[in-house]
C-alpha positions in Angstrom: 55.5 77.3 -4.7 57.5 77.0 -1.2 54.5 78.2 0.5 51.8 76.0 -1.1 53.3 72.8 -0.3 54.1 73.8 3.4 50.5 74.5 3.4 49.6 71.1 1.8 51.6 69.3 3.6 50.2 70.6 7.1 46.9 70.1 5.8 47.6 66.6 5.5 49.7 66.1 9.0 46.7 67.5 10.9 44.0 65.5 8.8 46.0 62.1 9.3 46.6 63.1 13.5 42.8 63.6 13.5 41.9 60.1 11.9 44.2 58.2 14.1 43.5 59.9 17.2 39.6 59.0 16.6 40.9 55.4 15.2 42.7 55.2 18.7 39.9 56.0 20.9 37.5 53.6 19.6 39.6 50.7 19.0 38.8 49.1 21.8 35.5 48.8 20.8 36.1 48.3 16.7 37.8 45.0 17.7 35.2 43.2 18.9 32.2 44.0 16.2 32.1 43.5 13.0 32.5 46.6 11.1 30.7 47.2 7.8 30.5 51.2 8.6 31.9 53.2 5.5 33.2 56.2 7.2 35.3 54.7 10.4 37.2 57.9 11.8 33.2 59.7 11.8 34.5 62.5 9.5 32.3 63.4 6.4 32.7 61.6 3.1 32.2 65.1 1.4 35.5 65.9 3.2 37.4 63.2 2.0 36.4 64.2 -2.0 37.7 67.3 -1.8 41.0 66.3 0.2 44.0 64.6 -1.3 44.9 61.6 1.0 47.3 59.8 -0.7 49.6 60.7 2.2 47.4 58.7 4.8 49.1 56.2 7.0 46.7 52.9 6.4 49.3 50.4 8.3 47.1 50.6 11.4 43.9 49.4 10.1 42.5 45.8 8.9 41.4 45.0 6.1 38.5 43.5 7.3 37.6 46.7 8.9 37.3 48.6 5.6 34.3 49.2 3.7 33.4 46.8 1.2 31.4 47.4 -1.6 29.9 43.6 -1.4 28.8 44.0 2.4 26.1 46.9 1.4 23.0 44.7 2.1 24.5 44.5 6.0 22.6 46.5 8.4 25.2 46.6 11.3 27.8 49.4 11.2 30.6 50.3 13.6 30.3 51.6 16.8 31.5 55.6 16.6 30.3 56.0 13.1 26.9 56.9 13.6 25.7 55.6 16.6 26.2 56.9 20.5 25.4 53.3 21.8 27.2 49.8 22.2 27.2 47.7 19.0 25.5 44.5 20.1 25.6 41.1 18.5 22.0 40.3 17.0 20.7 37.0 16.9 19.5 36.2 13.2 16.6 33.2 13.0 17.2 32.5 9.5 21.0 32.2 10.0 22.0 31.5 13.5 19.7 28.5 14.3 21.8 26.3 12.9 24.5 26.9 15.3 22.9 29.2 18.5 25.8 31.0 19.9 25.0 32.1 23.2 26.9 35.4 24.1 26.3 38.1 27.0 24.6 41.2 25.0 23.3 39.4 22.4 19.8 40.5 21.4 16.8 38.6 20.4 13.5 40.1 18.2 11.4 38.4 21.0 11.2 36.1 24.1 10.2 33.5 21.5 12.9 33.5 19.5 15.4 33.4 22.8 13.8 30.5 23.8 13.7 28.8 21.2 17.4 29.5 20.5 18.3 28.0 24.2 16.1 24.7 22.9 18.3 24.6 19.9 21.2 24.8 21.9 20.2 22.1 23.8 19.6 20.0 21.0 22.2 20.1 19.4 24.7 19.6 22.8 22.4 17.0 24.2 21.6 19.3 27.2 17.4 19.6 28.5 17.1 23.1 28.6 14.6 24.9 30.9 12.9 27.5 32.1 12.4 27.9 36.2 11.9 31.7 35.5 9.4 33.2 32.5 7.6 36.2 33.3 6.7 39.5 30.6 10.2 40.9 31.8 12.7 38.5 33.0 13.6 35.1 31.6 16.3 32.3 32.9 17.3 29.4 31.0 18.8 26.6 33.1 20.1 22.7 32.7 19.5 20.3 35.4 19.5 21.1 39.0 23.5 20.5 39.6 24.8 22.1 36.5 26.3 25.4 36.6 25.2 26.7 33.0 22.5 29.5 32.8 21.1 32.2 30.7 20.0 35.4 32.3 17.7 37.9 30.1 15.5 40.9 30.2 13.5 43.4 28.1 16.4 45.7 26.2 13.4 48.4 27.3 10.9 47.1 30.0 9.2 50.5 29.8 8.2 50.8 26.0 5.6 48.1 25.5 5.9 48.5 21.7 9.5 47.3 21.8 9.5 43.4 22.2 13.6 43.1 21.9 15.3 40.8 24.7 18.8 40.6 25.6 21.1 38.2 27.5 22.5 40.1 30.6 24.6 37.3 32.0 25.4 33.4 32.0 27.8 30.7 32.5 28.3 28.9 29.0 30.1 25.4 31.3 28.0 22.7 31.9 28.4 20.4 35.4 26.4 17.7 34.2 26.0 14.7 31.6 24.4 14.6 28.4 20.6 13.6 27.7 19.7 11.2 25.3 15.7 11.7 26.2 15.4 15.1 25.2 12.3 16.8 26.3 13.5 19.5 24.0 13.2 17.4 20.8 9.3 17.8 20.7 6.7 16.3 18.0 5.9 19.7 16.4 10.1 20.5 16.2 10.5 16.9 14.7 8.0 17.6 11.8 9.1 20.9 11.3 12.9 20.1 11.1 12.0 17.0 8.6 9.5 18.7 6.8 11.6 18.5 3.6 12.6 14.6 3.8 8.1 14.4 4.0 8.0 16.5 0.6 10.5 14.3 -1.5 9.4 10.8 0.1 6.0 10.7 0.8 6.5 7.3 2.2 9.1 8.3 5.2 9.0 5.5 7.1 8.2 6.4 11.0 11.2 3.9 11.2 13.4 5.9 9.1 12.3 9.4 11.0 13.3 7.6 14.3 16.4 6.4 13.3 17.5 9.9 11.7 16.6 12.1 14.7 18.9 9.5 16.8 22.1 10.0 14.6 21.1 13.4 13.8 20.9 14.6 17.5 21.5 11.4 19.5 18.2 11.6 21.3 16.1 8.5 22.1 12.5 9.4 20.6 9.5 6.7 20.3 7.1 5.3 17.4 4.4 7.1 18.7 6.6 10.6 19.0 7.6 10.4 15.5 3.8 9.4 14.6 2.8 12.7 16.0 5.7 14.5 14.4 4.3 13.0 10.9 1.1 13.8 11.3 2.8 17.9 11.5 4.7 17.4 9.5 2.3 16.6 7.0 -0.2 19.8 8.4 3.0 22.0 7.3 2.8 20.9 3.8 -0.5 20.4 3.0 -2.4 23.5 5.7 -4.9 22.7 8.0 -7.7 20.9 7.4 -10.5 23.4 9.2 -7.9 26.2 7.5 -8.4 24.6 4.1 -12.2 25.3 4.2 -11.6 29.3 4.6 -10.5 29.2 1.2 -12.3 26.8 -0.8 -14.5 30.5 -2.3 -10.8 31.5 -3.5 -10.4 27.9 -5.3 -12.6 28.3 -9.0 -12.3 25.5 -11.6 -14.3 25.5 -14.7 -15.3 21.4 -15.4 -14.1 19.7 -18.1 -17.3 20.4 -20.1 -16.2 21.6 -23.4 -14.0 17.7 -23.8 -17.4 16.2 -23.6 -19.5 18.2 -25.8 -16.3 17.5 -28.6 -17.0 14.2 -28.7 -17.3 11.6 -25.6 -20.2 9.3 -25.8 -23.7 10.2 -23.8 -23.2 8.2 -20.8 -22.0 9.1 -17.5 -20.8 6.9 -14.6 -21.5 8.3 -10.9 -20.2 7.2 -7.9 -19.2 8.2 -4.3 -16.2 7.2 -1.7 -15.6 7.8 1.4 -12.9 10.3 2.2 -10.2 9.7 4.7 -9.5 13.1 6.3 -9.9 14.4 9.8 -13.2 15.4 8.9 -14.4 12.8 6.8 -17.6 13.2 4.5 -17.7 11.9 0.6 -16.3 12.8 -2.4 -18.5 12.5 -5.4 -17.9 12.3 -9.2 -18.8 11.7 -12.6 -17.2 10.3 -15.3 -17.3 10.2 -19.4 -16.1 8.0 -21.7 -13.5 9.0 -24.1 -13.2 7.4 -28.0 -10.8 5.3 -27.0 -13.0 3.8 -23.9 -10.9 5.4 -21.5 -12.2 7.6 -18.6 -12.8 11.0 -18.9 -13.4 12.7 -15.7 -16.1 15.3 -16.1 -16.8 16.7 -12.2 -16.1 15.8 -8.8 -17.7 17.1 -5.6 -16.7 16.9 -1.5 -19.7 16.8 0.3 -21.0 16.0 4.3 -22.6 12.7 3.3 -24.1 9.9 0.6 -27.3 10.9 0.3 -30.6 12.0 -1.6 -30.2 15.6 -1.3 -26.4 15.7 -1.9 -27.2 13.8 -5.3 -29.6 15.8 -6.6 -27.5 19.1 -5.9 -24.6 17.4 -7.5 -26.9 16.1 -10.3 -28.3 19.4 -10.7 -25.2 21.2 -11.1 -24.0 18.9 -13.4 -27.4 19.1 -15.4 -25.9 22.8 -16.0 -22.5 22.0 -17.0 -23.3 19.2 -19.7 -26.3 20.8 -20.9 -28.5 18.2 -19.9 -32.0 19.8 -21.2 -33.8 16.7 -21.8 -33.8 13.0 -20.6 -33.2 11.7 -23.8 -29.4 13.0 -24.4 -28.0 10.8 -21.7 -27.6 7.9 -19.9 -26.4 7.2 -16.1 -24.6 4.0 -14.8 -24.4 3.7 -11.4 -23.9 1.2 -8.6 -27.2 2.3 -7.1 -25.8 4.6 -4.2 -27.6 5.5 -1.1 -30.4 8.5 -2.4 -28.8 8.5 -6.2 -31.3 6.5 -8.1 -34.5 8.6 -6.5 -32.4 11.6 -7.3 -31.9 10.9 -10.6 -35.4 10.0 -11.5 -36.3 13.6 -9.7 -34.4 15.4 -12.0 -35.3 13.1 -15.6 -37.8 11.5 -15.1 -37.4 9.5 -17.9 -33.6 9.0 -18.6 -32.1 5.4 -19.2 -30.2 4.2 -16.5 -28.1 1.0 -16.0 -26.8 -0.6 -12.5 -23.7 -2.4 -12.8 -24.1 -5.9 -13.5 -21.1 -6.9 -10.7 -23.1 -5.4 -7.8 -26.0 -7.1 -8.9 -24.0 -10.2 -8.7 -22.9 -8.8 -5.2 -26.5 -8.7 -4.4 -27.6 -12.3 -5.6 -24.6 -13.8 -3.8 -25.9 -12.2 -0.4 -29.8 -13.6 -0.9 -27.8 -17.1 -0.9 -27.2 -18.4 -4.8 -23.3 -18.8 -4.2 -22.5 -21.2 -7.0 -21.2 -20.9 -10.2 -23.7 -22.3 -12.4 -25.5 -19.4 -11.2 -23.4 -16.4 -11.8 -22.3 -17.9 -15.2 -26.3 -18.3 -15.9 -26.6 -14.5 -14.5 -23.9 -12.9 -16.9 -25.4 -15.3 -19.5 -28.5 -13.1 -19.4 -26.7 -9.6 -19.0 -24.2 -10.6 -21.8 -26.8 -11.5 -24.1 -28.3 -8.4 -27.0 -31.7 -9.8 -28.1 -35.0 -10.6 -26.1 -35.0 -14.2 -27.4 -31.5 -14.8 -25.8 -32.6 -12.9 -22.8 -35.5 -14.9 -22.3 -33.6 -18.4 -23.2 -30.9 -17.5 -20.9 -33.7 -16.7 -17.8 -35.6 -20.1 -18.5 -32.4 -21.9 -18.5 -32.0 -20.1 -14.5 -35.4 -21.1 -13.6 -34.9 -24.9 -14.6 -31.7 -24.6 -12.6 -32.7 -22.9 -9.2 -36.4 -21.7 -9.2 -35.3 -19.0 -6.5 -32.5 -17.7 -7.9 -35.0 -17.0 -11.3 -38.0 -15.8 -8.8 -35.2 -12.8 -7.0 -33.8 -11.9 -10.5 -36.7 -11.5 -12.3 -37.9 -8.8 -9.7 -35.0 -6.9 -11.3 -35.9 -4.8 -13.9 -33.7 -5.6 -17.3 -33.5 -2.3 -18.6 -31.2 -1.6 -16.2 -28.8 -4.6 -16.6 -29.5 -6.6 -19.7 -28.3 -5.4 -22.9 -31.1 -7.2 -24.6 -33.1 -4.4 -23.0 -30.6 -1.6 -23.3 -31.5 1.9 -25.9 -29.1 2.3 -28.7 -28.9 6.4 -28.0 -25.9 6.2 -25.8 -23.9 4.0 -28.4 -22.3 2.5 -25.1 -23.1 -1.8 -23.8 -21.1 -0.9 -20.6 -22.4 -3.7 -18.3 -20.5 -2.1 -15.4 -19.5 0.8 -13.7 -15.3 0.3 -14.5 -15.3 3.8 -15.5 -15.9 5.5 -12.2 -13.8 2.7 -10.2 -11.1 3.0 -12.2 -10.9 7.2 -11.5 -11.4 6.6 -7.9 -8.3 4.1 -8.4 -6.6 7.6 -9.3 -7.0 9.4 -7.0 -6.9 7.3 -3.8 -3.6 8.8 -2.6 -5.3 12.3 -2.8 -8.4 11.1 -0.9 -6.5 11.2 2.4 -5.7 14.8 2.4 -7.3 18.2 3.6 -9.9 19.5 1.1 -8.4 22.2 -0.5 -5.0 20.2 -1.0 -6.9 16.9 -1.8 -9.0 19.1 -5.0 -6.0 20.3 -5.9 -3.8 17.2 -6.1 -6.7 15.5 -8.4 -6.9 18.7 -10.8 -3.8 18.2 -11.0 -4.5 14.8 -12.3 -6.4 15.3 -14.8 -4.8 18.2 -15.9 -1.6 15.6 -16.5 -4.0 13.2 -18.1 -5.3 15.1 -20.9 -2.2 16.5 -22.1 -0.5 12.6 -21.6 -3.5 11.2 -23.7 -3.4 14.2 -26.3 0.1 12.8 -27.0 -1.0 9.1 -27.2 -3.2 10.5 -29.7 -0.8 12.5 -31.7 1.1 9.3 -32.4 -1.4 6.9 -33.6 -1.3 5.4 -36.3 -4.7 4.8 -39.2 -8.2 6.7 -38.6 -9.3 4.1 -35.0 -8.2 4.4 -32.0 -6.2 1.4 -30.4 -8.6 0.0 -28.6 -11.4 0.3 -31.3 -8.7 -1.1 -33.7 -8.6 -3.9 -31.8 -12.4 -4.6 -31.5 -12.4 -4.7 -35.0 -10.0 -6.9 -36.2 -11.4 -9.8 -33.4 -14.6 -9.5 -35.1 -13.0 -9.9 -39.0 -11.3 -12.4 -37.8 -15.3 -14.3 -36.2 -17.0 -13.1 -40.0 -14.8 -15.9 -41.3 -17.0 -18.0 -40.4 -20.2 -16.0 -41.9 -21.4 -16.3 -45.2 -23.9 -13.3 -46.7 -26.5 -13.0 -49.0 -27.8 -10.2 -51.1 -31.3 -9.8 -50.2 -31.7 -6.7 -52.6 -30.7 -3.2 -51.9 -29.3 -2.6 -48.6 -30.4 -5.4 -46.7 -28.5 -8.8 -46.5 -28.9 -12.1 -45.1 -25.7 -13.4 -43.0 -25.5 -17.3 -41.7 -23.3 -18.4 -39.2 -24.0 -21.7 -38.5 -27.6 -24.1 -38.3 -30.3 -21.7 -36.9 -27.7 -19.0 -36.4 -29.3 -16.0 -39.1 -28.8 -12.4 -38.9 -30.3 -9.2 -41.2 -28.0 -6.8 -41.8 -28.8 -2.8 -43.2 -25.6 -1.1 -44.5 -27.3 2.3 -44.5 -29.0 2.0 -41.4 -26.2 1.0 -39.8 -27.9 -1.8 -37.9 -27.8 -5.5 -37.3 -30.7 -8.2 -36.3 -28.2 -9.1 -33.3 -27.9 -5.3 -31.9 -24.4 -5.4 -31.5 -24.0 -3.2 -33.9 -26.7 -0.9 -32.8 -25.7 -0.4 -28.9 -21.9 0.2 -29.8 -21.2 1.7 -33.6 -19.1 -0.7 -34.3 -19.8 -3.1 -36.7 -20.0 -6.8 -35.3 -19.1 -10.0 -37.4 -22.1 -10.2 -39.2 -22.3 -6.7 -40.6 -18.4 -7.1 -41.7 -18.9 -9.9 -43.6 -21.5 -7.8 -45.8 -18.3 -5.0 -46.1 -15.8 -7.6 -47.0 -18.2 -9.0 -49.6 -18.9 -5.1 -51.0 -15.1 -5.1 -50.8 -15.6 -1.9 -48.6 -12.9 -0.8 -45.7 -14.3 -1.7 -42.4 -13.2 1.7 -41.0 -15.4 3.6 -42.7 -18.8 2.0 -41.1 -17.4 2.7 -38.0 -19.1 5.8 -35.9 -17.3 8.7 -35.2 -17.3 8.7 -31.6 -14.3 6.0 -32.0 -12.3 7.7 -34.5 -8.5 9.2 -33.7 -9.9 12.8 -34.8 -12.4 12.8 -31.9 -10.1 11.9 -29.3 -7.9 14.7 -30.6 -11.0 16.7 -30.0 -11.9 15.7 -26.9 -8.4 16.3 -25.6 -8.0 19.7 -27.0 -9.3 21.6 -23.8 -6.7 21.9 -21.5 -6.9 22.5 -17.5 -5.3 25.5 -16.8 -2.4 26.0 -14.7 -3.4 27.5 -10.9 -1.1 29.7 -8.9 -0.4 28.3 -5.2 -2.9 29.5 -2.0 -0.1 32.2 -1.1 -0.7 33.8 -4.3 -4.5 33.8 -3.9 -6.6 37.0 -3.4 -8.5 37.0 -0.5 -11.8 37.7 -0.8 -13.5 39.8 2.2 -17.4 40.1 0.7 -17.6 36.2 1.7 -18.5 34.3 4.8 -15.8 31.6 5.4 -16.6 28.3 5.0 -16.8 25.9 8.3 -16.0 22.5 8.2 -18.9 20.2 8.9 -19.6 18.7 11.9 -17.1 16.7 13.4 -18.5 12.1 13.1 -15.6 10.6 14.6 -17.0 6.7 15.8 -15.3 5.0 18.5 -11.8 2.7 17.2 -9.3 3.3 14.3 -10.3 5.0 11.5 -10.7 3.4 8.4 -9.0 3.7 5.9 -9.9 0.5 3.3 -13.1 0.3 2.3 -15.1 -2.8 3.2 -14.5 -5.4 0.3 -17.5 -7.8 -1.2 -17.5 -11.7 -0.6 -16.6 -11.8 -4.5 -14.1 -9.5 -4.3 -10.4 -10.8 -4.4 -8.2 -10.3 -1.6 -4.9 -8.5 -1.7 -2.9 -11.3 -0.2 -1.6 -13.5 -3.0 -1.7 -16.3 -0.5 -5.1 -18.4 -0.1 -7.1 -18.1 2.8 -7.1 -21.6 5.1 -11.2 -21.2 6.3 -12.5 -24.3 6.0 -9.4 -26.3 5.8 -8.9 -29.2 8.3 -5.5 -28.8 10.1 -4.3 -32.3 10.9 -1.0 -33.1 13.1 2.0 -34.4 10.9 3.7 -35.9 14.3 0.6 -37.8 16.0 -2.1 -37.7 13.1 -4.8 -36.5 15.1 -6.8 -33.4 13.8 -7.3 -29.5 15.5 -3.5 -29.0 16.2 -0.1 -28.6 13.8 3.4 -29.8 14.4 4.8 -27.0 16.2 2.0 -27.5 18.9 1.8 -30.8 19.2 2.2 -32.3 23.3 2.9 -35.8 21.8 5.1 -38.5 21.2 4.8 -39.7 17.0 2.0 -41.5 15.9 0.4 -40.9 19.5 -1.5 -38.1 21.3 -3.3 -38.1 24.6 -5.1 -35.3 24.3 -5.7 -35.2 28.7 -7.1 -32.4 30.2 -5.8 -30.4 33.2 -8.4 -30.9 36.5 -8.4 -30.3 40.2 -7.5 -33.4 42.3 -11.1 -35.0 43.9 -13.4 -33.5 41.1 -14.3 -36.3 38.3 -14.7 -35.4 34.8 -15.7 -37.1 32.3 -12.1 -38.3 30.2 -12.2 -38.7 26.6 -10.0 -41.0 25.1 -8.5 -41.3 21.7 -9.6 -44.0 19.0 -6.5 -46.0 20.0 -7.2 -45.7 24.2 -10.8 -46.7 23.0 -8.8 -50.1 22.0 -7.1 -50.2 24.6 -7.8 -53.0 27.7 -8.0 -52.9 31.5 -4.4 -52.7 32.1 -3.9 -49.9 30.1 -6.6 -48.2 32.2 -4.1 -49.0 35.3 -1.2 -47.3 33.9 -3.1 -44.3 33.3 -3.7 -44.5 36.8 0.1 -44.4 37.4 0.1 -40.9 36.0 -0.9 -38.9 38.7 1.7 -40.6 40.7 5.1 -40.8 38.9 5.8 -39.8 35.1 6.2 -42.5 32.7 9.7 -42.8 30.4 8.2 -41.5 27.3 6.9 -38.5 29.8 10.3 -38.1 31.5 11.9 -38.3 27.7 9.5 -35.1 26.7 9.7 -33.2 29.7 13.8 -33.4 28.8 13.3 -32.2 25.3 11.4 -29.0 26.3 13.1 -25.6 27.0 11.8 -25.4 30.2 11.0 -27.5 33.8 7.9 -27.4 34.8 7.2 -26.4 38.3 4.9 -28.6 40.6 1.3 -27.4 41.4 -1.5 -28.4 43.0 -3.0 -29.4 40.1 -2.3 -33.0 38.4 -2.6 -34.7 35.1 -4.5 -37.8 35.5 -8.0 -39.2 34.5 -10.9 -38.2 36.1 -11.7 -41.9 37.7 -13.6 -42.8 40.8 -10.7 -44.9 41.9 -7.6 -42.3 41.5 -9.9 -39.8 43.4 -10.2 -42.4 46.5 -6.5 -42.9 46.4 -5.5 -39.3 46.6 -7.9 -38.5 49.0 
């Protein structure tokens, strides 16, 4: 037993004398890296399981430089454990830009990342950082040109071209020389890059804002136009390139939202086309259903290079495919006659119904010069109006008011703009085109953006607006929808007034008032006055017939308006779509160019030219036309604040050379006025009267003598100063 603990205990002596005679030798250089090593005196960890060293003496080592079971993600290790080398420090981009530290040794992944480290730096001390020396294998940062601070660097290996590391080999960290508050260093691209975040929550960060946060941020000076530039980055970081968004519009696939319109929205389709506001420019075109509840349904959308006759009939074409379209019967188009879409759509069906909307028509006959109201109230007259007899009542009434104004509408056809004239297959008396304004209302914000981000932001538009409907829906109340429900009850409440009349069977005779006479047809569902023909729903002449069968109103009311069908229609969900990262690429394509850059001279524009009807979006009225009249002097072409005056009196006298005559004019009061006024207007050219001296006090200024005088242009003053 003697023997086997002298042997132990020598065993341990010599194991501890080896660990701190290794701990000894390469303490210097343990101290001043940070050691994440597991094995520090080098020895093997097998070793150390098979050896009892409860007898160690651990007094001489840190804590810090023990292994720690956290820290196994750490790359670094202490010098003497496995490597030969120096540790250096290694500059990390993710963690140490916040905070550059600067030191001799320290190594950078590339000469990029150094210099853009020594810009940091310079940023966030206020210093203009610099670069007099920047060549493949040498690299000096420095400040101005009477500080002492520098940065010397090289390649760690100048020889191996594969190796791209760089490290500091000397510098002076003191700086001789003030602080900058018009950093070169705080460029556009940094700007947006560093404030990409604030973009993404507030898409309305003011240019203001952005200036005043880079000053307090960094205390650098930057201008409007620097920070417009760093928006417009910052903005290309979020939302990609636009010529970069065109590579991958083969990678973007979106089924249309056909299958909600074959459940149950009406046959007719509004088109339409705006202008789009990216770099690039070109159109976006779209068409759009009608839901049971009247509210838009969008159905497709396309980007294309312009408006025209060709891009219409592909987009018509494709759309022919999607809906099903096989004959000209099963739909009908409102439009506001773009450039190429009517000729396109008579290519395709040659006989479909289509209807132009009654407000650009309007548009139209203000522009051939019948401005008034009489006849726009006589032109919606005729529009409004669902029989031929009105139609043709309405018309003579416009020709007995303005012959022209009857001559340039009658050239129109009425098919396309009276509902006298309209079919009863699309079960639809749209007049105009609300539908299709009211979806490019939605997605006007979107319109402004690269392609692929702009297609996406309005998918993801509609995607929120069916599910947001399909609720609506789920929590109505009776069979109608809202809207319907409401259409309804106005026209109970006008059958009041009706009184009906069996006339055998089905039919019925309904009179509202002297000459007013209507037939009505329960089981055709049909009305002498057509309302309830074009619509479905059952007008006031066709209720009082139910409320005298003692019949519920709902039940003569078509499908297409029913809460069941808009549950329908809203049943087919866009599907979610994974972000462009997540994309595979697809390699058997071509990528997509953008078109051809249009860019015409001035500011782009971004609001779309407004008609003379249109209202303005200032709620204040404009003054054209108005005659301004001075409050002070009375006299007309000139306010208060610009008045040269005394009250009640204005010589408006103009400014001439001395020795040229002119030809004065006078007010109505000089007009009045007698010879002796004449000679004190003569004075004026030579001394200042009081009530002149009395104004020239009361302005904020002196004014300097010229060569030039007021006084009238007279024969006699020019003698006398000659």
């Amino acid at each position: 037993m003697g023997n086997r603990r002298e042997a132990t205990s020598v065993v341990t002596s010599t194991l501890t004398g080896l660990i701190d005679d290794n701990f000894n030798e390469n303490e210097e250089n343990i101290s001043g890296s940070d050691v994440s090593g597991s094995d520090v005196s080098g020895s093997d960890n097998d070793a150390s399981e098979r050896v009892n060293l409860d007898g160690l003496n651990m007094d001489g080592i840190e804590v810090d430089e023990l292994c720690d079971s956290d820290d196994s993600g750490r790359l670094d290790s202490a010098h003497g454990s496995d490597s030969d080398g120096q540790n250096w420090p290694e500059f990390n981009l993710e963690n140490d830009m916040s905070n550059p530290k600067l030191k001799v040794g320290m190594l950078f992944k590339s000469k990029d990342s150094l210099k853009e480290a020594a810009k940091q730096y310079g940023r966030l001390n206020s210093y203009f950082i610099k670069f007099p020396k920047n060549d493949l294998k040498r690299l000096k940062a420095v400040c101005s040109e009477k500080c002492s601070w520098f940065i010397w660097a090289s390649k760690l290996n100048p020889n191996d071209p594969t190796d791209q590391t760089w490290q500091i080999r000397s510098s002076n960290p003191n700086h001789t020389c003030s602080k900058v508050y018009k950093n070169r260093n705080v460029t556009s691209a940094w700007i947006g890059e560093h404030y990409k975040e604030k973009f993404i929550a507030d898409p309305d960060y003011s240019l203001k804002s952005l200036q005043q946060d880079v000053k307090r941020d960094f205390c650098c000076l930057v201008s409007l136009t620097k920070c417009r530039r760093a928006k417009l980055r910052a903005v290309e970081l979020i939302e990609g390139a636009h010529k970069a968004q065109y590579e991958k519009i083969y990678e973007y696939l979106l089924e249309a939202c056909k299958d909600g319109y074959r459940a149950g929205c009406r046959r007719i389709v509004g088109l339409d086309g705006c202008f789009l506001k990216g770099y690039y420019g070109g159109y976006l075109l779209a068409a759009v259903g009608v839901d049971a509840n009247n509210g838009i349904y969008p159905l497709a959308y396309a980007a294309v290079e312009s408006e025209n006759q060709a891009s219409w009939l592909w987009f018509l074409e494709l759309l022919a495919i999607d809906l099903e379209i096989v004959s000209s019967y099963q739909i009908c188009f409102m439009s506001d006659k773009q450039k190429g879409l009517v000729e396109a759509i008579y290519m395709l069906f040659p006989n479909i119904e289509t209807r132009h909307c009654v407000r650009h028509l309007h548009a139209n006959f203000k522009k051939a010069g019948f401005r008034t109201k009489e006849l726009k109230d006589l032109l919606w007259k005729a529009a409004r109006v669902s029989t031929t007899r009105e139609f043709d009542d309405a018309m003579d009434e416009l020709r007995k008011t303005n012959q022209h104004a009857y001559d340039w509408l009658k050239e129109k056809n009425p098919t396309h703009w009276s509902r006298s004239h309209f079919s009863i297959r699309s079960h639809s008396d749209m007049l105009v085109n609300n539908i299709s304004e009211s979806f490019n209302k939605m997605i006007l914000e979107a319109r402004g953006k690269p392609i692929l981000t702009m297609i996406e932001t309005i998918r993801t538009k509609i995607m929120l607006l069916i599910v947001k409907k399909k609720e609506e829906a789920e929590k109505w109340k009776g069979m109608l929808c809202p809207k319907i429900k409401k259409k309804v009850d106005l026209n109970i409440k006008d059958s009041l007034r009706c009184v009906p009349s069996h006339a055998g069977g089905d039919k019925y005779q309904v009179e509202c008032g002297p000459g007013s006479q209507h037939v009505v047809d329960l089981v055709e569902n049909s009305c002498s006055c057509r309302n309830w023909d074009l619509t479905g729903i059952p007008c006031m002449h066709a209720l009082a017939v139910i409320h005298l069968k003692e019949e519920f109103p709902e039940t003569y009311v078509q499908t297409w308006y029913t809460k069941q069908t808009q549950l329908q229609i809203y049943s087919n969900f866009v599907s979610p779509v994974r972000g462009p990262k997540q994309w595979a690429p697809l390699s058997n394509m071509l990528p997509i160019l953008p078109p051809p850059l249009r860019r015409p001279p001035g500011r782009p524009t971004k609001v779309r030219r407004k008609e003379p009807d249109e209202p303005q979006t200032t709620e204040r009225l404009s003054k054209r036309g108005v005659e301004i009249r001075c409050s002070k002097c009375k006299i007309v072409g000139h306010n208060r604040r610009s008045c040269k005056g005394e009250v009640g009196q204005n010589i408006p006298v103009k400014r001439h050379k001395v020795g040229v005559p002119t030809q004065q004019q006078a007010t109505p009061n000089q007009q009045e006025g007698t010879s002796t006024q004449q000679a004190s207007l003569t004075q004026l050219s030579i001394a200042p009267t009081h009530q002149q001296a009395a104004l020239r006090q009361k302005l904020p200024f002196k004014r300097k003598p010229t060569s030039v005088r007021w006084m009238p242009s007279t024969q006699e003053s020019s003698m006398t100063d000659h």
